[in-house]
HTML snippet that shows the backbone in 3Dmol.js (N, CA, C, O; Angstrom):
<script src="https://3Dmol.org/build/3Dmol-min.js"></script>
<div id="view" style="width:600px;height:400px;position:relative"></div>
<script>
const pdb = `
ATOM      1  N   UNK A   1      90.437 156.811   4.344  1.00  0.00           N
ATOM      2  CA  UNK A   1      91.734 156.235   4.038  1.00  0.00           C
ATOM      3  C   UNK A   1      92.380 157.009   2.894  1.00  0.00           C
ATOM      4  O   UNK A   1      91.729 157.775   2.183  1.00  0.00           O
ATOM      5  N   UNK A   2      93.690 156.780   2.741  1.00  0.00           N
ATOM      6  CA  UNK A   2      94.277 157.058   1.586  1.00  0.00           C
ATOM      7  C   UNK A   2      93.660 156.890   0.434  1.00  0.00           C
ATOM      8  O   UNK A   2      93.084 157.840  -0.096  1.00  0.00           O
ATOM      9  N   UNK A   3      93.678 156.062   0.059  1.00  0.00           N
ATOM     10  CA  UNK A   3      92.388 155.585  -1.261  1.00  0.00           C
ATOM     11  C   UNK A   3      91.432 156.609  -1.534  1.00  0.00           C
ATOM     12  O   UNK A   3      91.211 157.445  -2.410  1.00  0.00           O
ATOM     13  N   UNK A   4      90.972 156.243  -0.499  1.00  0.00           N
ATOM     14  CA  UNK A   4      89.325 157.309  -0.739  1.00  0.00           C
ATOM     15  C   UNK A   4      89.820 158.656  -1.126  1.00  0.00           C
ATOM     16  O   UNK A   4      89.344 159.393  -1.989  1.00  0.00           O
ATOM     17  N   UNK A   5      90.791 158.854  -0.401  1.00  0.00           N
ATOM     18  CA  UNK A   5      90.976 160.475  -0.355  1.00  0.00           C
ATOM     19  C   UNK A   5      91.976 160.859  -2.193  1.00  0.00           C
ATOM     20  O   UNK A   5      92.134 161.968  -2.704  1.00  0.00           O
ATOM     21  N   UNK A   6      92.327 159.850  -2.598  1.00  0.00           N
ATOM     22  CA  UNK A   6      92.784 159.873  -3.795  1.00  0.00           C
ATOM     23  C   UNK A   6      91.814 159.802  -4.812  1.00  0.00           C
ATOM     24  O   UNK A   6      91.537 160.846  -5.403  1.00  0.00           O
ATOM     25  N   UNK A   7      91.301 158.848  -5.092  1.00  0.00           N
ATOM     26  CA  UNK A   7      89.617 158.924  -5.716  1.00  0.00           C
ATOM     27  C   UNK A   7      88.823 160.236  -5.608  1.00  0.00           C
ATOM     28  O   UNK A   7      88.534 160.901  -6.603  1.00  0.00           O
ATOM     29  N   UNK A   8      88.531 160.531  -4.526  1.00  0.00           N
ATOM     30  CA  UNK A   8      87.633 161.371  -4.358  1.00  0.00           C
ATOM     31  C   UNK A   8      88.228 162.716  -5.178  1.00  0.00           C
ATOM     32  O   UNK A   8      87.589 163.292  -6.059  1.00  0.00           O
ATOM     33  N   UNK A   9      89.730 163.155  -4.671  1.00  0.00           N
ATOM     34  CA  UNK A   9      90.349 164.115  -5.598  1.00  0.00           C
ATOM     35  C   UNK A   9      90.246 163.926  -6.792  1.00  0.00           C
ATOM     36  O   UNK A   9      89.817 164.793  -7.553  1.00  0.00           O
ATOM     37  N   UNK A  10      90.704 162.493  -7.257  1.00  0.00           N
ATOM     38  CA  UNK A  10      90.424 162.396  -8.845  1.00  0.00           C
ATOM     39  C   UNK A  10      89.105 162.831  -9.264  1.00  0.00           C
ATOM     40  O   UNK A  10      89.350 163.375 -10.341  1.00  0.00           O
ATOM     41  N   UNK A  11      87.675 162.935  -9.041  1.00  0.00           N
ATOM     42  CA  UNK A  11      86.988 163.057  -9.466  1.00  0.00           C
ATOM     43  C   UNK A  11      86.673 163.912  -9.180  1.00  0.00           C
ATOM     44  O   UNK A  11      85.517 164.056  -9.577  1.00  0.00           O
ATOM     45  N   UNK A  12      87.187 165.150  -8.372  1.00  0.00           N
ATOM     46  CA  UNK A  12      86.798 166.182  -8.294  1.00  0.00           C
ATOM     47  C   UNK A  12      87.452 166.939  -9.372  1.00  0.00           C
ATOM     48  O   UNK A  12      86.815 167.635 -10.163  1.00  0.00           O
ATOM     49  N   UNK A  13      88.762 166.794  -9.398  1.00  0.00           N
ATOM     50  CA  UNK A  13      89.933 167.067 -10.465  1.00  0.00           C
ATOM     51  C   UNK A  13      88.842 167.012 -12.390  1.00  0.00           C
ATOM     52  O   UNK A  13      88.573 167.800 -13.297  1.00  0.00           O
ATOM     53  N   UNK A  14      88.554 165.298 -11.982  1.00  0.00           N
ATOM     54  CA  UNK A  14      87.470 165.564 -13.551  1.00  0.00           C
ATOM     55  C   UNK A  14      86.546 166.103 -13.773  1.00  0.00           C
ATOM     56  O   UNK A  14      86.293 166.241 -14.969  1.00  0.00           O
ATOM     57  N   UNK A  15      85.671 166.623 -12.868  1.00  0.00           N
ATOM     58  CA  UNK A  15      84.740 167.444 -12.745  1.00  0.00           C
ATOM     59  C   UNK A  15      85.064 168.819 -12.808  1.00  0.00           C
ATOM     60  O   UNK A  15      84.329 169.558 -13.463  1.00  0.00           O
ATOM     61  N   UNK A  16      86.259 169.364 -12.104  1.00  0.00           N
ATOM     62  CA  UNK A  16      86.563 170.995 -12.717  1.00  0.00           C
ATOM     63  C   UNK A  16      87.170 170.471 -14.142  1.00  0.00           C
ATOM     64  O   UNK A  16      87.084 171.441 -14.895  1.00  0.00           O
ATOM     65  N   UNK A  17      87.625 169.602 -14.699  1.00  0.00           N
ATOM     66  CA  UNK A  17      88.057 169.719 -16.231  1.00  0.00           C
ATOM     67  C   UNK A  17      86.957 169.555 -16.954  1.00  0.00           C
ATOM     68  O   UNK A  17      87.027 169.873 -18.141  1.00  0.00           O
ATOM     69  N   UNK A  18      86.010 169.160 -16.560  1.00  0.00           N
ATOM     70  CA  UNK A  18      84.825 169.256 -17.524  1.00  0.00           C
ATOM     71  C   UNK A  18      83.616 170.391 -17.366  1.00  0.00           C
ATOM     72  O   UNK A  18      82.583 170.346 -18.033  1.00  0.00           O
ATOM     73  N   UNK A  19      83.893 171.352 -16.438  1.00  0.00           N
ATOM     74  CA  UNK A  19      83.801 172.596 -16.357  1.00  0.00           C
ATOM     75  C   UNK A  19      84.210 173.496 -17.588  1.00  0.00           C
ATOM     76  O   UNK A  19      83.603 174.073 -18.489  1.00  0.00           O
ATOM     77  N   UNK A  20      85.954 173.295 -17.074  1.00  0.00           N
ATOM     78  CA  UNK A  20      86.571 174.062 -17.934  1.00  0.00           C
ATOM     79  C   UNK A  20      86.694 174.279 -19.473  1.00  0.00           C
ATOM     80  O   UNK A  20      87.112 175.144 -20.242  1.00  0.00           O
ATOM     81  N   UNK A  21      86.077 172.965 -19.529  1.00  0.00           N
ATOM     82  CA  UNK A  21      85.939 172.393 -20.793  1.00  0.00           C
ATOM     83  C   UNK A  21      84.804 173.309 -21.546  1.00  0.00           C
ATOM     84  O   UNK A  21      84.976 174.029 -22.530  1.00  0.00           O
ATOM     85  N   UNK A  22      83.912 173.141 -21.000  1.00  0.00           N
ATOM     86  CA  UNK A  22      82.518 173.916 -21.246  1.00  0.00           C
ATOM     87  C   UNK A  22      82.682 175.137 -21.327  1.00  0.00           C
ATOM     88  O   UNK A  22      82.243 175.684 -22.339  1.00  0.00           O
ATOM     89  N   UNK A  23      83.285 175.866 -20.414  1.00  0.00           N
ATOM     90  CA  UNK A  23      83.977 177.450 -20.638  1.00  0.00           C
ATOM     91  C   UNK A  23      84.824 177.431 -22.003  1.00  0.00           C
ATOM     92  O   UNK A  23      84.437 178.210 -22.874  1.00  0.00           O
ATOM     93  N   UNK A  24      85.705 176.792 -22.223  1.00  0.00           N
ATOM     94  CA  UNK A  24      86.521 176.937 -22.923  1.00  0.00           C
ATOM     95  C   UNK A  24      85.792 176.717 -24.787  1.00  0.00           C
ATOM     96  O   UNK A  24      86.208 176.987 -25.914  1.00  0.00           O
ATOM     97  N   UNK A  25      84.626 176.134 -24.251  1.00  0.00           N
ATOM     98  CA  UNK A  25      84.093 176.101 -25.888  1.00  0.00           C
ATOM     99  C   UNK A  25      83.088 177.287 -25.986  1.00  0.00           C
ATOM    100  O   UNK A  25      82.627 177.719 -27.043  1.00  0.00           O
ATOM    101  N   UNK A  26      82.839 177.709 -24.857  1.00  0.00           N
ATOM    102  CA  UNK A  26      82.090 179.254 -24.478  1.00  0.00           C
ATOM    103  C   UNK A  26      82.800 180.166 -25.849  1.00  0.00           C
ATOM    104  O   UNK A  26      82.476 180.385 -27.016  1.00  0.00           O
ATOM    105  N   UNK A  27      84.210 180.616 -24.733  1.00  0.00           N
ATOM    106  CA  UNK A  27      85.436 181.778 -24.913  1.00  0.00           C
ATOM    107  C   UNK A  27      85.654 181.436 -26.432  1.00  0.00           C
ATOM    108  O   UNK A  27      85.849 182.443 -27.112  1.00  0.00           O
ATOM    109  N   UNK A  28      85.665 180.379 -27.043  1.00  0.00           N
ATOM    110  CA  UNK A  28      86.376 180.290 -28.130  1.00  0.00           C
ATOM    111  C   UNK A  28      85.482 179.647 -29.096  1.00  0.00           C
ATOM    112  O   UNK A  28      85.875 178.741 -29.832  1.00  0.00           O
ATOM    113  N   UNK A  29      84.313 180.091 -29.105  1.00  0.00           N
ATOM    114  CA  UNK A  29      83.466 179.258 -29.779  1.00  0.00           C
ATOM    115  C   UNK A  29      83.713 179.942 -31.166  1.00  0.00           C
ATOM    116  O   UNK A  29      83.197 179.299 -32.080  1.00  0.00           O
ATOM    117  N   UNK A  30      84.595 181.469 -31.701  1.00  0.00           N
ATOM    118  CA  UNK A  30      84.601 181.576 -32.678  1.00  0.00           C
ATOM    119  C   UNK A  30      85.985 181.203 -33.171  1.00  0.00           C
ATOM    120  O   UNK A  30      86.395 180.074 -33.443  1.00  0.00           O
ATOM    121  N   UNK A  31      86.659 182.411 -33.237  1.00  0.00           N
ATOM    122  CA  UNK A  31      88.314 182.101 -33.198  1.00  0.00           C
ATOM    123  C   UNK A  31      88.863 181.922 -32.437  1.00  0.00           C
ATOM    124  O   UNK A  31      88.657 182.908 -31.730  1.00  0.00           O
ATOM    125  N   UNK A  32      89.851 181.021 -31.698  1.00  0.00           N
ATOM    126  CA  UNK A  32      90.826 180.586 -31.269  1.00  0.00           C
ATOM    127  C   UNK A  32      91.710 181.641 -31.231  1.00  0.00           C
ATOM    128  O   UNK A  32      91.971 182.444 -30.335  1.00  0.00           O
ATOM    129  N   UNK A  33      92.185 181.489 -32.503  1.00  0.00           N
ATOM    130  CA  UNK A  33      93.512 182.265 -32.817  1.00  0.00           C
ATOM    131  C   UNK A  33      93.344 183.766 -32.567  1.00  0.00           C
ATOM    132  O   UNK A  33      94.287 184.301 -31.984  1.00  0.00           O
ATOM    133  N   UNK A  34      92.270 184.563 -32.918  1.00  0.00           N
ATOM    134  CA  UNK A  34      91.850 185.510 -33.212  1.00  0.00           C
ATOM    135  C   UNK A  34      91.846 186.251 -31.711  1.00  0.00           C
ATOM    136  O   UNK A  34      92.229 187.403 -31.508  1.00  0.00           O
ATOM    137  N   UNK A  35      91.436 185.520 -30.918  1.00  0.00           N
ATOM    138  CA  UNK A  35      91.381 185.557 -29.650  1.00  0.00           C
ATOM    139  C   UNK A  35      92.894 186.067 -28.741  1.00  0.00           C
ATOM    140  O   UNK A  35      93.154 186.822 -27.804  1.00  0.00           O
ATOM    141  N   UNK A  36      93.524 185.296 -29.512  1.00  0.00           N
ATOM    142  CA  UNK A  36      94.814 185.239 -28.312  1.00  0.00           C
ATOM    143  C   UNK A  36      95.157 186.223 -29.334  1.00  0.00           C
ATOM    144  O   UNK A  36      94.990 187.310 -28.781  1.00  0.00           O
ATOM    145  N   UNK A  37      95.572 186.430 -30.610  1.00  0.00           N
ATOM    146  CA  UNK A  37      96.175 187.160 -31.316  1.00  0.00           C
ATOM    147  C   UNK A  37      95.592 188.968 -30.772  1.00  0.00           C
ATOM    148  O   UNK A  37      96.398 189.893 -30.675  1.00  0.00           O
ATOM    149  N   UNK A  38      94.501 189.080 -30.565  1.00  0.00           N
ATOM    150  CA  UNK A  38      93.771 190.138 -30.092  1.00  0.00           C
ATOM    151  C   UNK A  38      94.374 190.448 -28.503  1.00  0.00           C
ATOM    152  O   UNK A  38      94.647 191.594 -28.144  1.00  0.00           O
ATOM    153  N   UNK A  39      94.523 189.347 -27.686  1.00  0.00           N
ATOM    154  CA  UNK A  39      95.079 190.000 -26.385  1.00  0.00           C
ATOM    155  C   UNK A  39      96.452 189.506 -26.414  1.00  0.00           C
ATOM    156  O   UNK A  39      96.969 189.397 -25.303  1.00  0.00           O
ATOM    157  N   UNK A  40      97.088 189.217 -27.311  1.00  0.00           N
ATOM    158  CA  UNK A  40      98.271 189.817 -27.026  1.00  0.00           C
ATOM    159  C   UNK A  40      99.186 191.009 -27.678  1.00  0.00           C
ATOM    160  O   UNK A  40     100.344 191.342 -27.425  1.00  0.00           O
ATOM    161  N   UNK A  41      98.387 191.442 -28.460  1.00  0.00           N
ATOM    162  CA  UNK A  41      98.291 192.807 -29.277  1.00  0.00           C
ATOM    163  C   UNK A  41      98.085 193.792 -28.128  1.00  0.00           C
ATOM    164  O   UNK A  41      98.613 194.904 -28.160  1.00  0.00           O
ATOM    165  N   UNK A  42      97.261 193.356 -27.038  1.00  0.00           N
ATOM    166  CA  UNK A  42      96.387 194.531 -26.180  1.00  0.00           C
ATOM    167  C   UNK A  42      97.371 194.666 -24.674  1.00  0.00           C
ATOM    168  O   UNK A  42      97.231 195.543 -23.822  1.00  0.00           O
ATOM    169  N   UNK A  43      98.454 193.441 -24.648  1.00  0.00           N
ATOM    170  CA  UNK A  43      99.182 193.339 -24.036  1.00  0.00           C
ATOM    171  C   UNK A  43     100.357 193.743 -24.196  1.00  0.00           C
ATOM    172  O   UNK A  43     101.038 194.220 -23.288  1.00  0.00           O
ATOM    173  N   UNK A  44     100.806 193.563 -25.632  1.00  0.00           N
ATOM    174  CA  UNK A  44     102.145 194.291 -26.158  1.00  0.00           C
ATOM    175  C   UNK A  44     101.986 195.617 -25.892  1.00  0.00           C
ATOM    176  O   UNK A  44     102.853 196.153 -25.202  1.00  0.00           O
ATOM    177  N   UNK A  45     100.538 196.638 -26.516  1.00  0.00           N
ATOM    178  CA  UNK A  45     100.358 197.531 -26.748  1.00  0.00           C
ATOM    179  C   UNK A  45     100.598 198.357 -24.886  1.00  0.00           C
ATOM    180  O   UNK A  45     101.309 199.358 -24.794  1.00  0.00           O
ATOM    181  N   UNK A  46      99.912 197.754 -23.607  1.00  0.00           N
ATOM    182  CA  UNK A  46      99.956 198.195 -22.922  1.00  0.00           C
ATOM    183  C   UNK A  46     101.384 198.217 -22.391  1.00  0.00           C
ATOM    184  O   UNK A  46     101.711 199.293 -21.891  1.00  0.00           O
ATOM    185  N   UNK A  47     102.237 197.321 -22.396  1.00  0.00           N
ATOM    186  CA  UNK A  47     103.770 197.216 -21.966  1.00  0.00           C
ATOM    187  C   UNK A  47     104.603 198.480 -23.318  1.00  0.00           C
ATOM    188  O   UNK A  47     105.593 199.111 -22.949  1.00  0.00           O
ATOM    189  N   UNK A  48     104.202 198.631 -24.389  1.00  0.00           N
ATOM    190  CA  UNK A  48     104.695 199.597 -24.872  1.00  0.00           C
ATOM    191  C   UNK A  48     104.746 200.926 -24.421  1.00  0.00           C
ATOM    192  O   UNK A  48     105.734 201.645 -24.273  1.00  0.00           O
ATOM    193  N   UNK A  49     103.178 201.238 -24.156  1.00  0.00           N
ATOM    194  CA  UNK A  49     102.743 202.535 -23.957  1.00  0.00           C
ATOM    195  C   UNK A  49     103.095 202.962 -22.132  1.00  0.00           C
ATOM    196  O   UNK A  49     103.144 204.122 -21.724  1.00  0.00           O
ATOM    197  N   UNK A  50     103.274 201.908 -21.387  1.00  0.00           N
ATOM    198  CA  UNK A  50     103.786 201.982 -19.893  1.00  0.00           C
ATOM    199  C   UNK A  50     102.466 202.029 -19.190  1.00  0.00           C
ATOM    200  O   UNK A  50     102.257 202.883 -18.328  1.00  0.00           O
ATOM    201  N   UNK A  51     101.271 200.842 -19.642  1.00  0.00           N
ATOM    202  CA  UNK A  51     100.176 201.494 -19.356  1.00  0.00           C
ATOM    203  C   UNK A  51      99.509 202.470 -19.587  1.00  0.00           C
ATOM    204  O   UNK A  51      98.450 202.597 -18.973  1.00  0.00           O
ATOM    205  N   UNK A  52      99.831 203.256 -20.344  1.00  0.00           N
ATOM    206  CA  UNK A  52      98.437 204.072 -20.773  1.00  0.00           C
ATOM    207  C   UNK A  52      98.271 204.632 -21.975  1.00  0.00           C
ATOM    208  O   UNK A  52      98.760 205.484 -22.718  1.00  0.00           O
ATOM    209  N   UNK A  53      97.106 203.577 -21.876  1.00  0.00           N
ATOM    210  CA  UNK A  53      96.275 202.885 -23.435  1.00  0.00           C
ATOM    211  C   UNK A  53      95.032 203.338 -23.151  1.00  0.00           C
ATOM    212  O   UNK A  53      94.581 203.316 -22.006  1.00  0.00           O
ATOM    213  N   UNK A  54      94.227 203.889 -24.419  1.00  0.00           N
ATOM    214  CA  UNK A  54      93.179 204.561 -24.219  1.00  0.00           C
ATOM    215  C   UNK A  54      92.401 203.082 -23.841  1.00  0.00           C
ATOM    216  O   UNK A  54      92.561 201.919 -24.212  1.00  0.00           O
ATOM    217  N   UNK A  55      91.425 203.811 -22.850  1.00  0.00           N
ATOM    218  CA  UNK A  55      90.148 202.909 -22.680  1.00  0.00           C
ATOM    219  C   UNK A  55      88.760 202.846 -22.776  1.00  0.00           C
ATOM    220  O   UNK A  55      88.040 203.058 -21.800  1.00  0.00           O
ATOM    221  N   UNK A  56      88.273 202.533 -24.039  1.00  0.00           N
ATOM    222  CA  UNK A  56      86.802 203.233 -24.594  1.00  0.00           C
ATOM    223  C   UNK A  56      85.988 203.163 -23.025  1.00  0.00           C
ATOM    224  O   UNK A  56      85.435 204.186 -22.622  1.00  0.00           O
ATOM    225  N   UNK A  57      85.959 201.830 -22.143  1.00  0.00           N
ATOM    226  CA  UNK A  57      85.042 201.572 -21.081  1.00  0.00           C
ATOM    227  C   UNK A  57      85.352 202.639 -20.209  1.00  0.00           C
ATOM    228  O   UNK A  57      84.395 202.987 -19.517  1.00  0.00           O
ATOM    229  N   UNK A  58      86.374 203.245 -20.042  1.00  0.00           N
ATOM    230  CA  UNK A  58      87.285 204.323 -18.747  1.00  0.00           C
ATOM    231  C   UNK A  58      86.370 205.356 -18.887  1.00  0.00           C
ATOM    232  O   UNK A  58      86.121 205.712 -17.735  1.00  0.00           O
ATOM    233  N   UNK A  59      85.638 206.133 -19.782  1.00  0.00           N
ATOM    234  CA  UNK A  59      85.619 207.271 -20.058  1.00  0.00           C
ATOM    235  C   UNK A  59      83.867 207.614 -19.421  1.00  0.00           C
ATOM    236  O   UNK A  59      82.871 207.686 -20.141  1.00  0.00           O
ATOM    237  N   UNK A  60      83.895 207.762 -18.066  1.00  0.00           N
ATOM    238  CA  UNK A  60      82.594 208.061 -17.746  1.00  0.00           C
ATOM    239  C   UNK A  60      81.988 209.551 -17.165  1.00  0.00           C
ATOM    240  O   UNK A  60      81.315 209.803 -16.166  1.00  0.00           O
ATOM    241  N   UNK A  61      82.548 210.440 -18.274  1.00  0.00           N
ATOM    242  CA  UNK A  61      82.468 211.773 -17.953  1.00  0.00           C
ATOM    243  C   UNK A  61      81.338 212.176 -18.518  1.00  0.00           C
ATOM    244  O   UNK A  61      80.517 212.955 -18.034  1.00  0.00           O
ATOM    245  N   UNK A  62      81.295 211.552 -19.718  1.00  0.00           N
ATOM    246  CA  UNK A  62      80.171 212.167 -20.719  1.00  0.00           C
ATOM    247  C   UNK A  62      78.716 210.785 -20.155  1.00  0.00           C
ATOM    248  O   UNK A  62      77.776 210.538 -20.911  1.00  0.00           O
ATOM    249  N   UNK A  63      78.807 210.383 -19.340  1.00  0.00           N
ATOM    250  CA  UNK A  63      77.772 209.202 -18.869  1.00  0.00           C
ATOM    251  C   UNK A  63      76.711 210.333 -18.037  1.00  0.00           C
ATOM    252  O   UNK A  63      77.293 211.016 -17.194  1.00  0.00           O
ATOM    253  N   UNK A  64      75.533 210.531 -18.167  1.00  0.00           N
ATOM    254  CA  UNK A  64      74.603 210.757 -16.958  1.00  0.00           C
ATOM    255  C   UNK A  64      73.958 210.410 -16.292  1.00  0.00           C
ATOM    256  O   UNK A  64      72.780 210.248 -16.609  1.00  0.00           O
ATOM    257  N   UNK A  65      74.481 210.089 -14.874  1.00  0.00           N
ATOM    258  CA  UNK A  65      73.960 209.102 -14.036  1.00  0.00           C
ATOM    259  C   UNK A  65      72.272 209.184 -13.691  1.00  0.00           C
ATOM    260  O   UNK A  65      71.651 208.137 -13.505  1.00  0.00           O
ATOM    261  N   UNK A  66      71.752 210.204 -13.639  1.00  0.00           N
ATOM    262  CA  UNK A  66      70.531 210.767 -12.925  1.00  0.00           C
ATOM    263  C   UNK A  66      69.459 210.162 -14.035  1.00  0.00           C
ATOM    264  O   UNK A  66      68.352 209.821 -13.618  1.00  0.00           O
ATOM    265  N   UNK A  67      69.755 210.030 -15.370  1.00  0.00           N
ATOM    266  CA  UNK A  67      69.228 209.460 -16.222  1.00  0.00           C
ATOM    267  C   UNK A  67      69.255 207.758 -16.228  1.00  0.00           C
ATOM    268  O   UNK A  67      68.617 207.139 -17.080  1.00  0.00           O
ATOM    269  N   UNK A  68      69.950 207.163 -15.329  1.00  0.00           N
ATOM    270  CA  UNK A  68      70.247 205.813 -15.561  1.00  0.00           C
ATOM    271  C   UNK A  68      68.940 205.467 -14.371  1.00  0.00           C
ATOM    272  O   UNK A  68      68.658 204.304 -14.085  1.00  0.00           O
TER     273      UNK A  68
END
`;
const viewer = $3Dmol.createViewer("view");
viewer.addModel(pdb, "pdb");
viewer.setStyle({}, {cartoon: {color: "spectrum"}});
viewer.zoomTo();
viewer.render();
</script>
């Protein structure tokens, strides 16, 4: 029935928020602020530069695979 099918969403609904919840004290268990202030620095920076922003992770020239 209708009902059920409303209920049942609701508690599925509270169950991903108390997921998210748990992630969210993960991501931010130090700074908050520090956090967003950091990617949106990394976001300004990439819309400045037109995309291309150095990327320490990009650089797999000097990597030797045969050794891994």
């Amino acid at each position: 029935s209708t009902e059920e099918s409303i209920a049942l969403k609701a508690v599925d609904l509270i169950d991903t928020r108390a997921d998210l919840l748990a992630a969210n004290n993960l991501l931010f268990k130090e700074d908050r602020y520090a956090f967003f202030r950091s990617a949106y620095l990394q976001n300004r920076n990439f819309l400045i530069k037109d995309g291309e922003v150095e990327d320490p992770f990009a650089d797999d020239e000097d990597f030797d695979y045969e050794d891994f």
